[in-house]
Each structure stands twice: as structure tokens, then as C-alpha cells.
N, C-alpha and C positions, 0 to 999 in steps of 0.2 A: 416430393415436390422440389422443385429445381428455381434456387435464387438466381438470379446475374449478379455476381461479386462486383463491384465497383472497390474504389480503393479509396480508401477512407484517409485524414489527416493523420500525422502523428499526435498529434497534441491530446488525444484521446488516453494517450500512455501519462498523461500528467494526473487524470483524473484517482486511478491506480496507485502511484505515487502519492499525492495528496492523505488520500483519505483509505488506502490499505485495500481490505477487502472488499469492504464495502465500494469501494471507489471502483474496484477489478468486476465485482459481480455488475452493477451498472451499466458499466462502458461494455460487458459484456454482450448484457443485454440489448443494449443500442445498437449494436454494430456487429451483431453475431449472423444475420441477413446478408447486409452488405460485403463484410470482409471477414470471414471467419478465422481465416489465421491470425488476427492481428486481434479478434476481439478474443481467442485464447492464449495469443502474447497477454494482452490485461489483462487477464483472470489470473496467468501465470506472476506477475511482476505483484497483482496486489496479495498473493499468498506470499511473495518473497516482502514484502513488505512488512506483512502481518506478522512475520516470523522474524525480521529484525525487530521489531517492535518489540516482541514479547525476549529478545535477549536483550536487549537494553532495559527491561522493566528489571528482570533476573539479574541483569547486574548492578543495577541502582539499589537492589531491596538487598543488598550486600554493606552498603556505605550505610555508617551512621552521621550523618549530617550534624543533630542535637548536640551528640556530646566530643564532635571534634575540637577542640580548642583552639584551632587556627583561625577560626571564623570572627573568636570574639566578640559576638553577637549576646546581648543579656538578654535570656530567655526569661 
């Protein structure tokens, strides 16, 4: 079965952005009818999303915040 592609907004790509993968699977799903290259741009943007996500977790669980003593914070 055969869609008629219409072109869809950009702003769809914020969705991806926003919220990762969840946000990519979504918009996928929305707009996978209408514009299908553009709803596998989203899928594609909220797996790169998801994956900055999870190196920035991998390098925060490297820092010890608690007992840096620059903070000066009385725990």
C-alpha cells in the first residue's frame, strides 16, 4: 500500500531532541505515513540523543562531587 508523502514541518525534529528516544520513536510514529525520510531522520537524531545522554551519565559517575573540597558545602 502506497502513502502520498506530504512534507511535513521541521519542528518535528525538536520532539527527538527534547525527549531522546522516546521523543524519535513518537514523531516516528506520527509522521512515518506522511514523510518517511524525515520521520527516520527522528528515530535517527533520538538514538543519537540517547547515546549523548548515556556518555554524559558515564562521565558524571566519574566526578565525586561529595568530597571535592572546592564546593565548601557542609554536608
Amino acid at each position: 500500500m502506497s502513502y502520498p508523502q506530504k512534507s511535513r514541518k521541521n519542528t518535528w525534529l525538536l520532539l527527538p531532541i527534547l525527549f531522546g528516544m522516546i521523543g524519535g520513536i513518537i514523531a516516528y510514529i506520527v509522521i512515518r505515513k506522511d514523510d518517511p525520510r524525515k520521520a527516520k531522520n527522528c528515530l535517527y537524531v533520538g538514538i543519537i540523543m540517547m547515546g549523548i545522554g548515556i556518555i554524559l551519565n558515564i562521565m558524571l559517575l566519574g566526578t565525586n562531587v561529595m568530597l571535592n573540597p572546592g564546593f565548601n558545602v557542609n554536608v
